[in-house]
C-alpha positions, 0 to 999 in steps of 0.5 A, a space after each residue: 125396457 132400460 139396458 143395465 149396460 152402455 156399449 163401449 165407445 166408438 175407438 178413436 180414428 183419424 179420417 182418411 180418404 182411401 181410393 184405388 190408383 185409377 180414380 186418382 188418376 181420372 180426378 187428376 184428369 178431370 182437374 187437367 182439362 179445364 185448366 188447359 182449357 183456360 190456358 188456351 190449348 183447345 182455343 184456336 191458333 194462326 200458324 204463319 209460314 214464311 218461306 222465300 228464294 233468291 226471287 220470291 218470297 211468301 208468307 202463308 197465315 192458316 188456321 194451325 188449330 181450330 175448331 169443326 164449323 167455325 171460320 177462320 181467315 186463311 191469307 197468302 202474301 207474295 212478295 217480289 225480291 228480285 232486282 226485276 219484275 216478276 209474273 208470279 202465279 200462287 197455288 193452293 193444293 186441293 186436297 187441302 181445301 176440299 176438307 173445309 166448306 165455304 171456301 172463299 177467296 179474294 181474288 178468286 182463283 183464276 182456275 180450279 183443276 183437280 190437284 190445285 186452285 191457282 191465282 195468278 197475281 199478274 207481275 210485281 214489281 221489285 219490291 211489289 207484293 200482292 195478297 191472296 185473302 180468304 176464309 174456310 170453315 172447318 169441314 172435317 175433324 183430325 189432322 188436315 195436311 196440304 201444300 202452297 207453291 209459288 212459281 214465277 213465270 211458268 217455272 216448274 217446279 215452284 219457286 217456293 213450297 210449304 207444307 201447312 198442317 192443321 188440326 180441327 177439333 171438335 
């Protein structure tokens, strides 16, 4: 059985691509994330703090952004500036610490109490420094805030104090 008639033509069209607002902006999305991801934003990060007073200065190197169970170094300079020997004593804040595992450091604490982990550095001399050495290992994900002090002698309260805040992704 042969058609007698042909139909018409297919009319003439420009291709175009039609999609609702919220696609848009999730392939928008998609595309962002690798490329932040090159640039370095979800990479870990070293935050340095230097902190100092007339007598003591203290420079604290922490991990600002990493990643949950890797680890990363975790480094407390102290450094005399006064015109005399100082006995210092450092102190990291336990509720810091106590959200990341394996914690270690060189040397060690000489006492851990319920608020703190405190080195005593024994005295520097005047331009004397000493170094507190550790690693940590990312325990828990989000944002984890805690303190450094460093005291000279049994000063109260501390020569210097900084606060360190890090985030650790998933």
């Amino acid at each position: 059985m042969a058609y007698e008639h042909e139909p018409p033509p297919a009319p003439k069209m420009q291709p175009r691509a039609a999609f609702y607002q919220y696609q848009v902006i999730g392939m928008l999305i998609i595309v962002l994330i690798p490329v932040l991801a090159l640039a370095g934003v979800f990479g870990t990060r070293t935050g340095s703090v230097d902190v100092a007073s007339e007598t003591l200065a203290l420079t604290v190197k922490y991990p600002e952004i990493f990643r949950y169970k890797t680890v990363e170094p975790f480094m407390i300079t102290a450094e005399n500036i006064s015109e005399q020997p100082q006995e210092v004593v450092v102190t990291i804040d336990v509720a810091y610490l106590s959200q990341f595992s394996n914690v270690q450091f060189t040397p060690e604490p000489d006492k851990i109490t319920d608020e703190e982990y405190i080195f005593r550095l024994g005295t520097l001399e005047t331009g004397g420094e000493a170094l507190i050495a550790g690693e940590i290992e990312s325990e828990q994900y989000g944002q984890l805030k805690g303190t450094v002090a460093a005291y000279v002698g049994t000063t109260t309260p501390p020569e210097v104090r900084t606060e360190l805040e890090t985030i650790s992704l998933p």
